[in-house]
N, C-alpha and C positions, 0 to 999 in steps of 0.2 A: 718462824725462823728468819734470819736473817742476812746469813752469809753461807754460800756453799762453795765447795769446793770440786772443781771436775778434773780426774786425775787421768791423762790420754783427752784433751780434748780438742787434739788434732787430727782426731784419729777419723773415721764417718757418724760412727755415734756419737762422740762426744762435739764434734760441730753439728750435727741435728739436735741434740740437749742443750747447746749455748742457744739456737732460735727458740727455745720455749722457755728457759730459766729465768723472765723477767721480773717476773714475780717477788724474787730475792733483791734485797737492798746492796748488796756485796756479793759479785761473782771472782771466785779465784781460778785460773787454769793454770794446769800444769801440762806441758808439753815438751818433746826433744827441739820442734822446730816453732817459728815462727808464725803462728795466725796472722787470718787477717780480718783485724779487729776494726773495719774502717765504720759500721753501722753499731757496735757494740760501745760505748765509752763507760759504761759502769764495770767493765771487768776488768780485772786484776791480773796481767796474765805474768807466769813464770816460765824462763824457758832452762830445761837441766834432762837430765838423764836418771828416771825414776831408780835405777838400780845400780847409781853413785851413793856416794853421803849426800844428803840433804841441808842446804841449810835455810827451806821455806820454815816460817816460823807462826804466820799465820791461825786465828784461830777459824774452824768453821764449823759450824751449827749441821750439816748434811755432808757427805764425802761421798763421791759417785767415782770409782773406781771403772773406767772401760776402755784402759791402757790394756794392749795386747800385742803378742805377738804371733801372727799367722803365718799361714801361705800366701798371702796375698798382700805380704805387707812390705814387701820388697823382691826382687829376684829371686836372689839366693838366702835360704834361710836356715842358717846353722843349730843345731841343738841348743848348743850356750848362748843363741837369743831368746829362744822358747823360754830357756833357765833365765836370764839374764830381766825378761820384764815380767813375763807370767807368774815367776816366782821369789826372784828379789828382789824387783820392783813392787811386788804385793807385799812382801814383809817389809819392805820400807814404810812403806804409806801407811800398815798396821801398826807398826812402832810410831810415825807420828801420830796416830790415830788416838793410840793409848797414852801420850803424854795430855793431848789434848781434849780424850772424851768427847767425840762429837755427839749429838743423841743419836745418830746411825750412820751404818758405812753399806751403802749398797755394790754391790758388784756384778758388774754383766761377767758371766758365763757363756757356756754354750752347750748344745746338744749334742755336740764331737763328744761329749766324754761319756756317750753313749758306746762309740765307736761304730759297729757294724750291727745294729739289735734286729735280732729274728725278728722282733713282733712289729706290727706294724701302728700299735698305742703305743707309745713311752710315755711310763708315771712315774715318780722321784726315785722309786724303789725299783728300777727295770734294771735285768742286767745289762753288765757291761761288758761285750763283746769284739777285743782286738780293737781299744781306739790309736791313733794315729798319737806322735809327740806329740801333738796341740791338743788334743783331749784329754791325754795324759797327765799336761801342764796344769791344764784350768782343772782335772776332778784334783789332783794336787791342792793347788788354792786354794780350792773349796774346802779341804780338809784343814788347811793353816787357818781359813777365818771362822771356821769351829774353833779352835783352839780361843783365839781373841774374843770370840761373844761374848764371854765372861766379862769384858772392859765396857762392849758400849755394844748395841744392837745389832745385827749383821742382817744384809736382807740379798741375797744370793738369787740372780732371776736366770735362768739359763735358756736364753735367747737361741730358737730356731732357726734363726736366719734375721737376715738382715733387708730391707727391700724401699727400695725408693724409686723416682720417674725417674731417677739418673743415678744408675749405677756404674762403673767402670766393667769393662768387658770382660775381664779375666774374674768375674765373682763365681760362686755357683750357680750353678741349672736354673734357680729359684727367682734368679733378679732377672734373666730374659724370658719368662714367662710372659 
């Protein structure tokens, strides 16, 4: 492969995936705001609002979708942001996906769209019990890029949590462990 694309990579994941993406000859990111690209000079960055019109035109061989909208990603966070990037900013990026055919489009997920589950295993198949808008949002998603696997490969990981030496303080229980 030779060019990827990271869609949210201002986000905590998608700037911990730009420190390991070297590998790739051509890094493209998509972001609302402004990186800071001062050690990076092979990427490609765009800056737009994934659930406008589009007019990246780019081709990319990989698509790493880990644009989100949470509780934690601003103060106040309205329904119609949840809608606004979790789910047409994901049908954006899938319609450019399909014009483009990349060989695969991954998508981080999460385990919210478990919501509240009695058991204390969750497999792909566990119910889903009472999740929150944000879980809602992303089992949503998940159900649109079934729809699109028909075009190009989909590879859907739904991510537990999130954990690093440096997490901001208002994350969950899991990062001040």
């Amino acid at each position: 492969m030779s060019s990827i694309l990271v869609i949210g990579a201002n986000g905590f994941i998608g700037l911990k995936l730009l420190e390991k993406l070297e590998i790739f000859r051509t890094v493209y990111t998509i972001s609302r705001s402004k990186l800071d690209l001062s050690k990076k000079n092979q990427i490609d960055e765009y800056q737009f609002d994934i659930s406008k019109k589009w007019s990246f035109n780019k081709f990319s061989d990989l698509i790493i979708f880990c644009a989100t909208q949470h509780q934690f990603s601003k103060t106040e966070v309205l329904p119609i942001d949840y809608v606004n990037t979790n789910m047409v900013g994901l049908i954006n990026s899938l319609e450019y996906a399909k014009r483009k055919k990349p060989s695969c489009f991954v998508y981080f997920s999460t385990m919210s769209v478990y919501g509240s589950p009695n058991n204390k295993i969750l497999e792909e198949g566990s119910p889903i019990n009472n999740p929150d808008i944000y879980g809602v949002s992303k089992y949503f998603a998940e159900k649109i890029l079934l729809h699109y696997s028909k075009y190009f490969k989909v590879l859907i990981i739904r991510l537990p949590g999130v954990v690093d030496k440096i997490m901001p303080t208002n994350r969950p229980w899991i990062s001040t462990v």
